[in-house]
Each structure stands twice: as structure tokens, then as C-alpha cells.
C-alpha positions as CSV (number, residue, x, y, z in Angstrom):
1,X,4.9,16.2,-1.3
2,X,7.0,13.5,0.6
3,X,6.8,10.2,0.9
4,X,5.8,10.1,4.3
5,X,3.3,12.3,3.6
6,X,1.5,10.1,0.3
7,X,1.4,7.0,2.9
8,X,-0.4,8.5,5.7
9,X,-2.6,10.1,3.1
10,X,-3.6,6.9,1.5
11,X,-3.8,5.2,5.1
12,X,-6.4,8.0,6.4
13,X,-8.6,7.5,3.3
14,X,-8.2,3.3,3.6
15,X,-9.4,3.8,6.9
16,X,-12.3,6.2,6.4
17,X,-13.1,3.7,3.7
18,X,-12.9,0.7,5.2
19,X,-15.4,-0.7,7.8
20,X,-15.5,-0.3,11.2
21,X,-12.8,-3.2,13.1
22,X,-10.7,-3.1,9.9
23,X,-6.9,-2.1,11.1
24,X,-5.2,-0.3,8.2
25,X,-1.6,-1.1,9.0
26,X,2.5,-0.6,6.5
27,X,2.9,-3.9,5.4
28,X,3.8,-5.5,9.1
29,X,7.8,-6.7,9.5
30,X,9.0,-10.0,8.7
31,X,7.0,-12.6,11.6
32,X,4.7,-10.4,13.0
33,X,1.5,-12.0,12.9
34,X,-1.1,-11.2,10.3
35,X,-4.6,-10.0,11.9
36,X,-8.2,-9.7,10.8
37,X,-10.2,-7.8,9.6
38,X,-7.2,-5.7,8.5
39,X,-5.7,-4.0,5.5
40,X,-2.0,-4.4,4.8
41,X,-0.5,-1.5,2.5
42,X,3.0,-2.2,0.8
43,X,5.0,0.3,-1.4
44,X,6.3,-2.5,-4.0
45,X,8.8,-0.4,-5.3
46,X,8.7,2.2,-8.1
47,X,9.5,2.9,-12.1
48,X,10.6,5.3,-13.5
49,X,8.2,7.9,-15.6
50,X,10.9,9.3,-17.9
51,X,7.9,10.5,-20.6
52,X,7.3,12.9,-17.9
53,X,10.4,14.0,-17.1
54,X,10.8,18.0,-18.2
55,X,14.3,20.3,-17.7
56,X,13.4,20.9,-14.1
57,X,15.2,18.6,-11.0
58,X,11.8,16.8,-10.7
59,X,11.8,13.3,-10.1
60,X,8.8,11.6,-11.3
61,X,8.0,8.1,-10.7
62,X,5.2,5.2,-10.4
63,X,4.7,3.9,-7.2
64,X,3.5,0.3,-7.1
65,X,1.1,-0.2,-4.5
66,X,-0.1,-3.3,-3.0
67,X,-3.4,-3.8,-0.5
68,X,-4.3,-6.9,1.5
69,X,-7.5,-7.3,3.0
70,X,-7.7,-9.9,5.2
71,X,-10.5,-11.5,7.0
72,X,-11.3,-14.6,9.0
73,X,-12.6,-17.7,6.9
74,X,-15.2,-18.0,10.6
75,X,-16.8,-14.5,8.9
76,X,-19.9,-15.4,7.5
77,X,-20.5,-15.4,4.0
78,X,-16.5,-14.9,3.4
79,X,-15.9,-15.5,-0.2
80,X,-19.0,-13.1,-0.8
81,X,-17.9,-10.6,1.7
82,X,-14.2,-10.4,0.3
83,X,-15.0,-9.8,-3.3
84,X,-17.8,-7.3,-2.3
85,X,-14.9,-5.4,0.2
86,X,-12.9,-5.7,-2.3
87,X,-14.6,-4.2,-5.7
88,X,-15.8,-1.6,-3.1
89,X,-12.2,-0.7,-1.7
90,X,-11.2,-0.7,-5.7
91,X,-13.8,1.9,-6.8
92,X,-13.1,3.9,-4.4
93,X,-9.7,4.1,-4.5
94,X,-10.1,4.7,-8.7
95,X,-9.2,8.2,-9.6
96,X,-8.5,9.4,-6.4
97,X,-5.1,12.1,-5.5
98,X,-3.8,11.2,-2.2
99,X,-2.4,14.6,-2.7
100,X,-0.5,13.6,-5.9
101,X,-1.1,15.5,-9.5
102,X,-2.7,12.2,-11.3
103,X,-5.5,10.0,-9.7
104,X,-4.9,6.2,-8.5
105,X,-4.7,3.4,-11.1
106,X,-6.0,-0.2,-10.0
107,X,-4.3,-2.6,-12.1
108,X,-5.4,-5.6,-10.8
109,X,-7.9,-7.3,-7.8
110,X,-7.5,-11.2,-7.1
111,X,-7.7,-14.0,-4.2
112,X,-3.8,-14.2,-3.2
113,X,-2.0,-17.5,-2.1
114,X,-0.3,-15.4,0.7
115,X,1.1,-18.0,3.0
116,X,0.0,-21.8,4.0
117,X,0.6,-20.4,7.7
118,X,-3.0,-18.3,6.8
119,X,-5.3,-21.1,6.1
120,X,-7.8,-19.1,9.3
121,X,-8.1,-16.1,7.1
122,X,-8.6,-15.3,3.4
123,X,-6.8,-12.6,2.0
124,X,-8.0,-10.5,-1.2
125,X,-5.1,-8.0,-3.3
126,X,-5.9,-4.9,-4.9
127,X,-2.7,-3.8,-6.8
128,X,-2.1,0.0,-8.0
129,X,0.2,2.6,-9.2
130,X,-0.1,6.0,-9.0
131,X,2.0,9.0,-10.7
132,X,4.2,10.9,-8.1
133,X,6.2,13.7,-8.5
134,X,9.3,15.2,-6.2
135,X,10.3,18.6,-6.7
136,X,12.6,18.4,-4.0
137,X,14.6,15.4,-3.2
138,X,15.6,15.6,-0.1
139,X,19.5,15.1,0.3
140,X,20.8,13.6,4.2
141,X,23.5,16.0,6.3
142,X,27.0,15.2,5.4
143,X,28.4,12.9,3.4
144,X,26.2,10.9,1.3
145,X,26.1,7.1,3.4
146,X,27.8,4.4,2.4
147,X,26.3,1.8,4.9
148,X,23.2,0.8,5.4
149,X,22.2,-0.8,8.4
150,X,19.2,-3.1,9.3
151,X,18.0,-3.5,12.7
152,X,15.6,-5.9,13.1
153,X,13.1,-6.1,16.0
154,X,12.5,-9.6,17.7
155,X,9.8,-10.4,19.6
156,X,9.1,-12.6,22.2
């Protein structure tokens, strides 16, 4: 399994999961705007699993996943319709692959404070992790790089 691979997996099912309207979208770059109905999906960043770790070249890791669902405070009922998306989305996302050896873990569903720009929507986190493995890390062409360079896109 790739990377790549895991995050259109876990898109496909958001979306299949979600209803219809919601946008599943990568977490969007830094001052794009935030839209609703929508779900935002961020790979946090991962830890290591060294308990699982065997004599092979496997990498194993947790990935910390993050979901916002975001809707517009004009929805009606919207604090009852957030939770309900919410625990829904949570259940069933519970146990499930995404194409990797152990099933999803949710650690934890709450209202977040995302930004005082947002007061029009409400915006619900469903925080996960999830067991990968990598039995072959890919390695780049040539010499290993010793830049890195970030290009970000403005728009007007």
C-alpha cells in the first residue's frame, strides 16, 4: 500500500458515507476558504509502532487522522444535525480497513474552536489513528535531496 493510495481510499468511503452536497476535500492550503457542507481530512502526522516492528524492512506506523465537518450555522437544526453527522460518520468509520491490516480507531469527536473567521459555519472533529504498514519504502532517483522546496499557490 502507498500513501496515496490509503488517502483516496478513506476519501471514496467519506464520500459514499457522507450525504449528498457534502465535499470531501485534503485539508485545503493555507487561505483557501473553508466551504459547507464539507469534510476536511488532515494526515496529522504519524508515530511510530515499534511493538510491531519484526526483522523484515517494514515500516509500520500510526497515522493520525483528523476530519472536519463543516456546515452552515443557517442549516436548520445545526447543533442537532452536527452531532448526529458526526456519531454517524464515527461509527462508520470504527473498524473499518481502508485497505490497511488493522481497522480505524476513533479516538475522539468534539465541537472545535477552528477559527473566529468561521462564526457562519460550525465545525465538528472526529480524530483517528489507524495501523499502517510499508513493505516497500519507496526511495527518489539519485541522490537523496537535500532541499526542500515550498511553492505556494496565491490566489487572487
Amino acid at each position: 500500500m502507498t500513501l496515496d493510495h490509503y488517502l483516496e481510499t478513506l476519501s471514496a468511503f467519506l464520500q459514499q458515507a457522507l450525504p449528498d452536497g457534502f465535499t470531501v476535500q485534503i485539508l485545503p492550503p493555507r487561505h483557501s476558504p473553508i466551504q459547507a457542507p464539507a469534510c476536511y481530512l488532515s494526515l496529522t502526522d504519524f508515530e511510530t509502532a515499534q511493538e510491531e516492528e519484526t526483522a523484515t524492512d517494514q515500516l509500520f506506523v500510526w497515522a493520525n487522522i483528523e476530519l472536519l465537518l463543516t456546515l452552515s450555522r443557517q442549516t436548520p437544526s445545526v447543533e442537532q444535525t452536527i452531532r448526529a453527522l458526526t456519531l454517524s460518520l464515527a461509527a462508520a468509520l470504527k473498524g473499518e480497513r481502508f485497505g490497511a491490516e488493522s481497522g480505524f480507531h476513533i479516538l475522539d469527536i468534539g465541537a472545535e474552536e477552528f477559527s473566529p473567521d468561521l462564526d457562519a459555519l460550525i465545525v465538528w472533529r472526529i480524530s483517528g489513528q489507524q495501523l499502517l504498514t510499508f513493505p516497500e519504502l519507496e526511495q527518489p532517483d539519485g541522490p537523496f535531496p537535500t532541499e526542500l522546496i515550498v511553492q505556494e499557490e496565491v490566489s487572487q
